[in-house]
Each structure stands twice: as C-alpha cells, then as structure tokens.
C-alpha positions as CSV (number, residue, x, y, z in Angstrom):
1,X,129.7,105.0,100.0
2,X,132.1,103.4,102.3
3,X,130.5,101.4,104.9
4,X,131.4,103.7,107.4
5,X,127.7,104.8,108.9
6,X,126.2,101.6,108.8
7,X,123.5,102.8,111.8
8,X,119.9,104.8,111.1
9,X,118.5,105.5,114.7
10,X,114.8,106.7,115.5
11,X,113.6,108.6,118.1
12,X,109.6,109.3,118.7
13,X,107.1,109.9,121.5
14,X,104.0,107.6,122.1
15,X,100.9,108.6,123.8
16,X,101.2,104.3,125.1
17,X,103.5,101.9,125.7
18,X,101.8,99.8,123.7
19,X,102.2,101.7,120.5
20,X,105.7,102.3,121.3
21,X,105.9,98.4,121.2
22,X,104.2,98.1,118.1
23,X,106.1,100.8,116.6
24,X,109.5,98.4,117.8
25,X,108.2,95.5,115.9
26,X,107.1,97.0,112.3
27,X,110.3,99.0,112.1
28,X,112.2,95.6,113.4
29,X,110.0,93.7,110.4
30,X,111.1,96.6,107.8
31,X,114.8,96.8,108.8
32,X,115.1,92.6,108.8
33,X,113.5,93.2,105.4
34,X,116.1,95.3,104.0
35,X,119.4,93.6,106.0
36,X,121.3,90.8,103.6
37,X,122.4,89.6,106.7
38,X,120.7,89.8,110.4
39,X,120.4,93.7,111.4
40,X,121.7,94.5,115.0
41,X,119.1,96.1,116.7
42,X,119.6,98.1,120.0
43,X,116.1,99.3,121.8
44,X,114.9,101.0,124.9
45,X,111.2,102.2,126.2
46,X,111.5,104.7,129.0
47,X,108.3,106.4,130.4
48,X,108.8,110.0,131.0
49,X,106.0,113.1,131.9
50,X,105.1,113.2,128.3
51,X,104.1,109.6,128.1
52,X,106.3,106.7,126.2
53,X,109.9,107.6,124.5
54,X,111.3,104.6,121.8
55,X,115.1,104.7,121.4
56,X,116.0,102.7,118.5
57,X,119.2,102.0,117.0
58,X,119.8,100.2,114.4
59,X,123.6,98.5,112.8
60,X,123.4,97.2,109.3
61,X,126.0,95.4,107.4
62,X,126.7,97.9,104.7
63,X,125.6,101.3,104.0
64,X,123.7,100.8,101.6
65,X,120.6,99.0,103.5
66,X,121.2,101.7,106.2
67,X,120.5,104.1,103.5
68,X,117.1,102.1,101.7
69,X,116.3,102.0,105.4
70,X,115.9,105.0,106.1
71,X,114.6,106.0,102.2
72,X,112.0,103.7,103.2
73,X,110.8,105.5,106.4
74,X,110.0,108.5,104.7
C-alpha cells in the first residue's frame, strides 16, 4: 500500500430522508472509529423521483483505515 487511495465513497437510495440521515451518522460513527486521526467526511442528501440519494465520501489518513473501512461495511 502507498497511501495513494485514502477515500472509500458510498452511494445508496432511501425510501426517507430520515433513514438517509441515520444511515450518515452510523457510517460517520464507524469511519471515526477506524480513523487514527479525524476522518474528512464530504456528504450530500438530494431528493430525486425514486425517493432520498446519500452521497458520501469519505478521506482517511492512510490507506490502510480506508481499507478496514470498507472490509468493515461488507
């Protein structure tokens, strides 16, 4: 590895806005979990005609934790 793809993004459709937003937070909690130091997190909600789209990106200090990050979604 050589800390050159230090970013795991995620992409999902929600029937609500509110589980989109509770979706935000416990991958937030899990990726602050895993970052040695604070994980840059870059989000956006947009409603669209099938109902709530999360856009999540997040930038970790090494690749490593991007890599137990995503491990750990699976």
């Amino acid at each position: 590895m050589d800390n050159t793809d230090c970013t795991a993004s995620y992409r999902h459709l929600f029937a609500s806005q509110d589980e989109a937003q509770a979706m935000l937070a416990q991958l937030t909690e899990k990726a602050q979990s895993v970052a040695s130091e604070p994980c840059q997190i870059t989000s956006s909600i947009a409603q669209n005609a099938q109902g709530f789209e999360l856009n999540i990106d997040f930038l970790f200090c090494c690749q490593a934790e991007t890599l137990i990050f995503q491990l750990g979604l699976r």
